[in-house]
N, C-alpha and C positions, 0 to 999 in steps of 0.2 A: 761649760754647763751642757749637759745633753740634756735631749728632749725627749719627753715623754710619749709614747704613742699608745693607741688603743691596740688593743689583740683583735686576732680574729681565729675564731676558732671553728672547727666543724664536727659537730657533733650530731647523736644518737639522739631521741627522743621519739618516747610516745605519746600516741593520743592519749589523752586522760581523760576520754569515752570509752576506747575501745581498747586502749594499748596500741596498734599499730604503729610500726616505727617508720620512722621519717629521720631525713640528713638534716641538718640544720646549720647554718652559716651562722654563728653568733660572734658580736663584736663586745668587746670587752674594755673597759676603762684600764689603765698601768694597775688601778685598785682593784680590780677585779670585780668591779658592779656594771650590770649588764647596761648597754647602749641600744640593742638591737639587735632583732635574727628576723630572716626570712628560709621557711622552709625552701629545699633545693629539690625537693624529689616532690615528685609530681603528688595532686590532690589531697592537701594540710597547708596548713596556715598558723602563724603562732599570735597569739593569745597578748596583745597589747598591755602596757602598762605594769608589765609582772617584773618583777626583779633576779628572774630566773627565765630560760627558755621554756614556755608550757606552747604547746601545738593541740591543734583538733581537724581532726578531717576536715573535709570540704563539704560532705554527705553529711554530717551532725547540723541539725536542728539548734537555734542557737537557746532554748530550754534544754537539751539535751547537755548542751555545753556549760551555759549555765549552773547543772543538775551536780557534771561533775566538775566543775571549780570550786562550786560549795562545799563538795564531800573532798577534794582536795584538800582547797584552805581550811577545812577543821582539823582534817590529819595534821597539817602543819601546826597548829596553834596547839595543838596535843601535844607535838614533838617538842616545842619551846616550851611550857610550861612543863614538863617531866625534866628537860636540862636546867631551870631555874631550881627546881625540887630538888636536885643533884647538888646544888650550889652552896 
């Protein structure tokens, strides 16, 4: 029986205030749902609790952050209910 491990992967991402890219160290379950990332390139941090990698500068305001996680998360819930409608 082999064993399962998590991935690790490093990736690309922007802020989702400003866009600015940032490296990302993200660990990945064999299932491919996220465990954890920690930005690797200086001044960004990622955004706890997300089931995807999201980062925000170091310099954003956490209203600012806030501002755009909301205007994120409705894009998303947009995206999913338009692929239910497909269905």
């Amino acid at each position: 029986m082999t064993k399962s491990e998590n991935k690790n992967m490093v990736e690309r991402h922007g802020c989702i205030v400003c866009a600015r890219t940032f490296q990302v160290l993200a660990m990945y379950t064999p299932d491919d749902e996220l465990v954890g990332c920690i930005v690797t390139s200086f001044g960004g941090h990622c955004l706890s609790g997300e089931r995807q990698p999201l980062v925000a500068c170091d310099t954003h305001t956490a209203e600012e952050i806030e501002t755009a996680y909301q205007r994120w998360q409705s894009r998303n819930d947009k995206d999913a209910d338009d692929e239910q409608e497909d269905e």
